[in-house]
Phi, psi and omega in degrees: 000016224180117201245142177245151186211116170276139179218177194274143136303338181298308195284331196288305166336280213291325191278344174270325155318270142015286159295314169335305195298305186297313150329290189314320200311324186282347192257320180210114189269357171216052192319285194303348164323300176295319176266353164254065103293184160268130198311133152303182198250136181346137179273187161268140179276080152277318151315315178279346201285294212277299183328293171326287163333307206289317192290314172328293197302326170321315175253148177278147195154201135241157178194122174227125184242129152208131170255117174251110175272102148356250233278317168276303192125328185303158189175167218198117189241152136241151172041058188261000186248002174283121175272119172233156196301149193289318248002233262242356176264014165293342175270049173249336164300340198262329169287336182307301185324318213277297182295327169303314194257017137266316183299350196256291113165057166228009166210128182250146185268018162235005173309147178288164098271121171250125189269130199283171207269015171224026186275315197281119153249157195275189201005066174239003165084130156123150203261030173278308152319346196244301183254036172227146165197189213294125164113355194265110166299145170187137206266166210258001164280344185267314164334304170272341170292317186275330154329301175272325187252349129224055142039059165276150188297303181302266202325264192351311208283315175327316188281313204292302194285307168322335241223304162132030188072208204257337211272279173343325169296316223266351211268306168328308162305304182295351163296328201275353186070034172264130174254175167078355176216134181259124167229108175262315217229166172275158166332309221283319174254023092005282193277327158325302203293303175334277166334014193110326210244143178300353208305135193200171215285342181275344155200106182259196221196103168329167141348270190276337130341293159270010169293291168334328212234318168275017184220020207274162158264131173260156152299165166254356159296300183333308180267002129314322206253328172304295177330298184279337159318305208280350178271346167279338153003055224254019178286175163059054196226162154218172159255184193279348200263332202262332182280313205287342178290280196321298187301321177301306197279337182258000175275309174296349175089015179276346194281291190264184216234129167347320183261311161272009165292320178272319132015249170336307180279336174272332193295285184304000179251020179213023158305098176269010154306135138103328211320327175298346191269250213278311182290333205326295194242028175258131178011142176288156188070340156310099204267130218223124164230104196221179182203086197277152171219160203193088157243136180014216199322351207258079174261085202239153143239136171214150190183193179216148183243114168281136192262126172286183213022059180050034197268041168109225180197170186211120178279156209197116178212130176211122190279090190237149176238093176194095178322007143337144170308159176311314195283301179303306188308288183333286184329316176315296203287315176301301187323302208287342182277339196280328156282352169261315170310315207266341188295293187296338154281344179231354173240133158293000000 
């Protein structure tokens, strides 16, 4: 579910060097000033406001964002109440899900899964498919690592039915009062549908069934016409406001209990998806706890970014819907983080 395009980093480097500069210059003309005063009172992100916009507006499409510093509170929305589709950043509801329901002491992350001769469907991505198969054990804390840090599909749909389908996932969400975020279907009929096919929890499709049905031949009108079906969609859908809400509560510690919060936040720092997105232009070594998603026009990253010298984190959820190059969508989500890193770190 998660397409890799190897690319150079050097133009990029130079061009977020570049935006940096530019940004800062608009954002503060006498950064040492400021800081050998006594700290103001929050600014307004109105610079970080128009910058966003501006990077939005660049692609044809929809994109919708919000960067929020954790810790102030300050935040920067566009289009953030548009719900587009989640892919593959849904399973961060679904480990929210997962971890509520250990701390709750009706799921342990060393508990077993044996997996039955219908767990695995093939060419749904991820080495559960490659090195696993029916009679094969595996416990639901390696379940949410493969899930989150290379977005296997199978690990999902697993967690999702241990878990109590999805319909359990969407009743969690509404407890916790995240509005504005959907989780209806497993991967597996998720990605039926993209293809095409009506396939749902009243009928629904094996194993060897949907291997047939993802390896079927399409026209490309055909898969245009699949594509924009599947993108009109409003089931598996958020705003960027409804994820960035998730990810702030569950960083403060209000959702999950001190031990599965850190869980969680490590598991997603050791995401190896995406590099080119939320990590793309920010400093080397910037430490990014994230969950990228990636179906046809559909390019999402969502995380939280740590700021050096303890000046917080900027919680960062970004949608894009576009027919934009792969390089371009990526390119959309690193600016827009680099530029919220850079804000939030230098202006107070």
């Amino acid at each position: 579910m998660t397409i890799r395009v190897p690319r150079s980093p050097r133009p990029r480097l130079r061009a977020s060097v570049l935006a940096s500069a530019l940004l800062l210059g608009s954002l503060c003309a006498t950064p040492l000033l400021a800081q050998a005063r006594p700290a103001p009172a929050p600014a307004q992100a109105s610079a970080l406001q128009a910058e966003a916009e501006r990077l939005a507006a660049q692609l044809p499409g929809d994109v919708g964002a919000a960067l929020v510093h954790l810790e102030s509170g300050r935040a920067v929305y566009v289009n953030a109440d548009r719900p587009l589709p989640m892919a593959s950043t849904m399973k961060v509801p679904v480990a929210v899900h997962i971890l509520k329901l250990v701390d709750e002491g009706r799921l342990g992350l060393q508990q077993q899964v044996l997996l039955g001769p219908d767990d695995i469907y093939p060419d749904m991505g991820g080495p559960m498919d490659t090195h696993l198969s029916a009679g094969s054990a595996i416990t639901l804390r390696d379940l949410l690592h493969m899930m989150i840090t290379v977005s296997d599909n199978n690990a999902t749909d697993i967690l999702i039915r241990t878990g109590g389908g999805p319909e359990a996932v969407q009743q969690r969400m509404r407890a916790l009062g995240v509005d504005g975020l959907r989780v209806d279907r497993y991967i597996w009929e998720l990605l039926a549908n993209y293809y095409g096919d009506a396939a749902s929890h009243a009928r629904p499709l094996g194993p060897a069934a949907y291997g047939a049905l993802s390896r079927s031949e399409r026209s490309e009108a055909q898969r245009r016409a699949n594509m924009d079906a599947w993108n009109a969609d409003p089931r598996d859908t958020s705003s960027a406001r409804a994820m960035a809400q998730l990810l702030q509560r569950t960083w403060k510690g209000e959702i999950l209990s001190p031990e599965s919060t850190r869980v969680l936040q490590r598991i997603m720092l050791d995401t190896r998806t995406g590099s080119a997105r939320l990590r793309g232009m920010l400093p080397s070594g910037t430490p990014v706890a994230h969950k990228t998603g990636t179906v046809g026009d559909v390019i999402n990253d969502v995380g939280v970014i740590e700021l050096p010298n303890g000046r917080g984190h900027v919680v960062t959820a970004v949608f894009i819907r576009s027919r934009a190059s792969t390089d371009a969508r990526d390119a959309a989500i690193a600016q827009l983080a680099r530029a919220a890193h850079d804000y939030f770190l230098f202006v107070p």
